[in-house]
N, C-alpha and C positions, 0 to 999 in steps of 0.2 A: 837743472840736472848738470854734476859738473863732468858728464860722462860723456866721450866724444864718438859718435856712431859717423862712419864714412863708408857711403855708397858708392859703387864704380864698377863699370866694365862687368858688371853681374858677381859683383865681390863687393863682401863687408866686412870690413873692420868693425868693433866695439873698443873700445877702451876704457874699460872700468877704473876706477879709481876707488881708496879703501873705503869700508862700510857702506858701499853704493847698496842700494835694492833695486833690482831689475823687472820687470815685468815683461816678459818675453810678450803675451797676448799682445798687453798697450801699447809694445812699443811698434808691432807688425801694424794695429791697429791706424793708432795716431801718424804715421809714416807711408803706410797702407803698402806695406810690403808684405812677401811672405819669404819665412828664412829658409822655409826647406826650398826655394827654388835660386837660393843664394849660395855662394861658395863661402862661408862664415869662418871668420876667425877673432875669437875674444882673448883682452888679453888683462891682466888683474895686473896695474903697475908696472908693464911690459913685459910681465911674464904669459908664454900664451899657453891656454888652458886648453887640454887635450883628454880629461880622465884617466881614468886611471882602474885599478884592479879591487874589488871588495876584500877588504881587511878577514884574518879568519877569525871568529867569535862576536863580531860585528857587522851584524847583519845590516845593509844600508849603507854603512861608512866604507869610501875608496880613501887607496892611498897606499903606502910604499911603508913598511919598516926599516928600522936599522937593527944595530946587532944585538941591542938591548932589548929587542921587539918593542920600541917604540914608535911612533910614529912621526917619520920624517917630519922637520919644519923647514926643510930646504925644498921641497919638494912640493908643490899643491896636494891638499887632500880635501874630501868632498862629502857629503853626509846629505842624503836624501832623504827628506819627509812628505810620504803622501799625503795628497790631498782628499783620498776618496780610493772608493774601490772599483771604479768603474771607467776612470778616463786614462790613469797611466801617470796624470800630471802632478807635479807637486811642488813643493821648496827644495831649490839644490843652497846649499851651504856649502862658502869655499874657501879655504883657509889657508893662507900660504905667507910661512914667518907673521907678521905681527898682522898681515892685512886680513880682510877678512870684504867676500859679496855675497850678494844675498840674490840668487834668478829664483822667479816666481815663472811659475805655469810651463817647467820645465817636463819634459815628455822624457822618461826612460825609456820606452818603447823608441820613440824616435831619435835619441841622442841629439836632443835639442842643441842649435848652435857647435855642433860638432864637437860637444864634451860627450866622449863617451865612456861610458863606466860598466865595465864588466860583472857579471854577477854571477857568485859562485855558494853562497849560503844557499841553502834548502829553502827559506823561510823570502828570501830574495826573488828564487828562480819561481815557486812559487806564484810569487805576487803578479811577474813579470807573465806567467802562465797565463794566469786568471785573466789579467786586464789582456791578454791578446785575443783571448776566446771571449771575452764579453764584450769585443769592439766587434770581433768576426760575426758572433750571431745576434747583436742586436737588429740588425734590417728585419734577420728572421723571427725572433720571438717577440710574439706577441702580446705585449702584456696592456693591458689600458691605462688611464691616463692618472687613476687614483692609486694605481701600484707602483707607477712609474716613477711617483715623487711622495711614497711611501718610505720609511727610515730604517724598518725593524728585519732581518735577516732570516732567509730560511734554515732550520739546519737539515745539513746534509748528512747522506748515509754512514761516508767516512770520516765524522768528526769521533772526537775522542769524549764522548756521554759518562759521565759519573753519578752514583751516588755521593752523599756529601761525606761520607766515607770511604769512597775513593775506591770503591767499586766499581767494574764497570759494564754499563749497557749493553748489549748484542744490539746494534740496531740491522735492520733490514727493511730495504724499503718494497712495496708490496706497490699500493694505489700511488704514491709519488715515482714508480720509476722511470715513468714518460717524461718527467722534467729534470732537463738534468741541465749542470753547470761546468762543464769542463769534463762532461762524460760522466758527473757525479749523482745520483736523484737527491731529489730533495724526500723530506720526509713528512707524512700525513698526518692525520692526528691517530687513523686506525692503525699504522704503521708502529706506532711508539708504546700505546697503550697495549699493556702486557707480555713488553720487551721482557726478557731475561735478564737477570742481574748477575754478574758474576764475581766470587771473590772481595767480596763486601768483607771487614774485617769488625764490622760492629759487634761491638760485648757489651752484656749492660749488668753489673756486679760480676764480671768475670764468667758469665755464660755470654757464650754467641748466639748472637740476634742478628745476622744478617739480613740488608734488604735483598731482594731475590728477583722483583719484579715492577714495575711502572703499571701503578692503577689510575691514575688521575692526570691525565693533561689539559683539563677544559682552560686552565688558567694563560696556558702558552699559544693558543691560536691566533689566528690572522683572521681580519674582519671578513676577507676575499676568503670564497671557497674555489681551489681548484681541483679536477676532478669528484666533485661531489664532496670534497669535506674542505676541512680548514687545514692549514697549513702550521707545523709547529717553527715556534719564532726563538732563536739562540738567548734574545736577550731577554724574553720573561719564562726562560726555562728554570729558572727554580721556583717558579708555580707550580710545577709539575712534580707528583707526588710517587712515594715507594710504597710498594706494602707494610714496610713500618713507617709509614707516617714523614719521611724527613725528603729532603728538596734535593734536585740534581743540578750537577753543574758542567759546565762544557768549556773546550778552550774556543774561544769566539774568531771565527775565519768569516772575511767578508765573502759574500755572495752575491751574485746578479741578480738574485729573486729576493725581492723586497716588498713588504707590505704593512698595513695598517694593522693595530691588535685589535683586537675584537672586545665589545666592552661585557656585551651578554647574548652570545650567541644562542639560536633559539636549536639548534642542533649540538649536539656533542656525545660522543662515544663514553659510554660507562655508568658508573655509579659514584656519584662524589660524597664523601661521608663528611659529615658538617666537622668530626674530629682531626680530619687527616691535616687543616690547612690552621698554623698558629703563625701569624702575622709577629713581626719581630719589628725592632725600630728601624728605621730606613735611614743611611746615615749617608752622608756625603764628606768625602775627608782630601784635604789639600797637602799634600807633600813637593815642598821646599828646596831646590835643591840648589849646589853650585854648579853643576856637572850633571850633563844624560845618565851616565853612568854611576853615580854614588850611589849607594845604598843604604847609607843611613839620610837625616834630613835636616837642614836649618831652621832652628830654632826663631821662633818669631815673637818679639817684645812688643812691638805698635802697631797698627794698622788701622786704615779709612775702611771703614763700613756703611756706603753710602753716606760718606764725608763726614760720618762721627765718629768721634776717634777712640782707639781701645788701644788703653795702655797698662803695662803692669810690669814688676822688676822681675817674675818669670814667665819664662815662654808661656804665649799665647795657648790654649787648649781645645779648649770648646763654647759653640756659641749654640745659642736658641735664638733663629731671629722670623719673628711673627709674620704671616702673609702680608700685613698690611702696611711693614715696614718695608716690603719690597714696592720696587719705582715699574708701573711701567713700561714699555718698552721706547727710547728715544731716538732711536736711530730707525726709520721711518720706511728705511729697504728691507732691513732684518725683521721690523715689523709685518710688513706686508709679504714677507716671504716665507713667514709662521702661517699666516693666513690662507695664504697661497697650498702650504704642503698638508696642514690641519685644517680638520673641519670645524663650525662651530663648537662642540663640544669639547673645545680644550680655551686655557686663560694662559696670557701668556706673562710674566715678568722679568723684573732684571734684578744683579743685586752686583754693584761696586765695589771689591774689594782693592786697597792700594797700600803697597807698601814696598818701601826701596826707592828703585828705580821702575816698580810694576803695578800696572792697573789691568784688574781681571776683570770682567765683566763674564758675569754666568746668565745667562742667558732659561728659564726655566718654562717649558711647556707640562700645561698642568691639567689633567685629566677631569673632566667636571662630573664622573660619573664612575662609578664603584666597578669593576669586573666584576661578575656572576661567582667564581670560583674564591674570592676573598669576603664577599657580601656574610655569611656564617660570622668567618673568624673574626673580622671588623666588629661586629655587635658589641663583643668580647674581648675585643683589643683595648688596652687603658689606657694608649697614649692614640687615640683619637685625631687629637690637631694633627699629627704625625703625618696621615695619611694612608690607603690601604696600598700596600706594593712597597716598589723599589725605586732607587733613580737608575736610569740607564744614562750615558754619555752618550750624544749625539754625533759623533765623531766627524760628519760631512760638513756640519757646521764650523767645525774647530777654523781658527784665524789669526795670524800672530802679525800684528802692525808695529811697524817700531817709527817712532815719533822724536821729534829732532829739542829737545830742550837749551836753556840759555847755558852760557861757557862750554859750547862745543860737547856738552852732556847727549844723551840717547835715552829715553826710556821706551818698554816693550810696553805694548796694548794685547793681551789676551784676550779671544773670543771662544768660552767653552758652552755649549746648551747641554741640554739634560731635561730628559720625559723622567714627572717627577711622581711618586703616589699618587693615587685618585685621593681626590676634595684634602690635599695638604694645605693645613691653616700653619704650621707651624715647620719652621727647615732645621736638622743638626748638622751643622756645619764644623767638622774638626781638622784641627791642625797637626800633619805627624811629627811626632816627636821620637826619639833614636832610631833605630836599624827595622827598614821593610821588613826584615824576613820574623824579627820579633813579633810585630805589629801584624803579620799575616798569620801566626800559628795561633797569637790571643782570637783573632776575627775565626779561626775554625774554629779553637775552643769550646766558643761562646756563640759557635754557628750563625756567626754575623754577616748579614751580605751588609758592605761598604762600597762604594761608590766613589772609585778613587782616580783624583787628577793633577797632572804632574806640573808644576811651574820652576822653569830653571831660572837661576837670577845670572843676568845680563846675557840670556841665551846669543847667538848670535844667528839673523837671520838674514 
């Protein structure tokens, strides 16, 4: 490491130098110090790092404007990526004129190493909310050991529930209001079933057919029953069905309460009609970028797919790639760490994608067994190998390594996983081509749920 850390008198120096990566843990670790009991000062190239103020419209990113409303390059600016919803810590990103570090396991809560950065977005204060009340009452709540390293999210009362019409839910929690999350309850399954719907704008020939109401949640449950039922889950809520037939959607907020989906629960509230549930293709789609911020996407001519190579004179589109051309799992921690959070009843693989300067590794845990609530529609479904369901992103998992290549080169390592259909033989994997906001009205259209994950080219981390 060509970074120079000096101890003394109960003061530390750091001295980063450019495109360093820091590991705050390792370094307290391997050193076997601890910095909050140190008077710390870092400095990137002899400038010392102090944070700064969160930008307005950018949620995460500190830093200073000029008069252009640009953002300073004379000035450090910093851009925080969490790692999870539950510790606080993440990736700070620091950028000052041409240099650029990278601290790993960086505490906003704590203003690690004494960069502090202010927060002023809703979406920020937020974050910074949740993680101080999920630190405060973990001692006290009691969850056991198979919820504890569970993936999937309760929703809560105050989330924003839609029909896929953009309708929306009244919820009220009733049997979930003893569990709360920052004063919030979570929500049941009897809670949800036969919520109100409001303001649904569905027409079908020019008559209004609005949805009105939530008949079917059996598909959104959690394996764990608390208080006597099962828990509804944000990320397989468009299981959950309207009086006409069509799926809800929600803006997804992480939560403390966490659990396992349930595959065929022998209890559930209602009546589920074998029509209500028409399974659709489950896609997974990769969007290309130069910049966090761009909106449209780069286009992609070649690429390694598990080191065969796919090339054509226009951008890349779409692929079909077979279960059995997936490897796998070779990294032997991530393996045992699938194993560790999942039960038997899940298979896990991998699948390489590379191109540029980037290799993606997707990471896919695969359901070995049908939900109850899809088991009908599957019968009936024509693309079968597909799978019954959807892919969710695993987001705890997520992991960005950046690897030292020959001529003073860098290339980024991506670690993305993904809960992917039950008994998927077959993956659609797509590539975005022009502007999200296109690409998101065709997917309502066409009432697509897609499954979408962002790769910047020469991010910095």
């Amino acid at each position: 490491m060509s970074n120079l850390i000096h101890i003394y008198d109960n003061h530390c120096d750091i001295f980063a130098k450019d495109r360093s990566v820091l590991d705050i843990k390792d370094i307290e670790e391997k050193y076997q110090i601890d910095f909050k009991s140190l008077d710390i000062k870092i400095f990137l190239n002899s400038t010392l790092l102090t944070g700064s103020n969160e930008l307005p419209n950018n949620p995460f990113y500190f830093g200073e404007l000029d008069q252009d409303n640009t953002i300073k390059q004379d000035t450090p600016s910093y851009y925080f990526s969490p790692k999870d919803e539950s510790s606080g810590l993440g990736r700070l990103s620091i950028f000052y004129k041409n240099d650029e570090l990278c601290l790993l396991n960086y505490s906003i809560l704590e203003n690690s190493l004494n960069i502090k950065l202010e927060c002023l977005s809703k979406q920020s204060l937020e974050y910074k909310d949740l993680i101080s009340n999920t630190l405060k009452e973990q001692k006290t709540t009691q969850v056991d050991k198979k919820q504890a390293i569970a993936k999937l999210h309760a929703l809560l009362e105050n989330q924003n529930l839609e029909c896929i019409h953009g309708g929306k839910v009244i919820l009220k929690s009733n049997k979930g209001k003893t569990f709360k999350d920052d004063g919030v309850p979570i929500m049941l399954e009897s809670d949800l079933l036969n919520s109100s719907i409001v303001a649904c704008p569905n027409t079908i020939a020019g008559v209004s057919v609005p949805c009105t109401k939530v008949v079917n949640v059996k598909g959104s449950l959690s394996q764990k029953k608390v208080n006597n039922e099962y828990v509804i889950l944000q990320e397989l809520i468009s299981a959950c069905k309207t009086d006409k037939g069509f799926a809800l959607k929600v803006s997804f907020t992480p939560t403390k309460f966490k659990f396992d989906h349930s595959f065929d629960p022998k209890e559930g509230l209602g009546e589920q009609s074998k029509n209500q549930i028409e399974l659709k293709e489950p896609i997974i789609r990769l969007h290309y970028k130069s910049d966090r911020f761009q909106k449209d996407n780069l286009p992609i001519y070649n690429l390694l797919i598990n080191n065969e190579k796919k090339e054509q004179n226009k951008a890349l589109n779409e692929f079909n790639i077979d279960l059995k051309d997936l490897k796998d799992i070779e990294d032997v921690n991530i393996f045992n760490q699938f194993k560790q959070d999942f039960s038997k009843d899940y298979e896990f693989k991998e699948l390489n994608l590379s191109f540029d300067t980037n290799l993606i590794k997707l990471y896919f845990i695969i359901p070995k067994n049908i939900a109850k609530v899809y088991k009908s529609a599957y019968k009936e479904f024509k693309n079968k190998d597909l799978g019954a369901g959807y892919f969710t992103q695993l987001h705890e998992y997520d992991k960005i390594i950046k690897n030292a290549l020959e001529d003073n080169k860098e290339s980024n390592e991506y670690h993305f996983s993904f809960l992917t259909p039950a008994k998927m033989q077959n993956l659609k994997l797509q590539i975005a081509q022009g502007l999200d906001e296109i690409l998101e009205d065709e997917d309502r259209k066409q009432e697509l749920y897609v499954c979408k994950f962002v790769v910047v080219n020469g991010v910095k981390i």
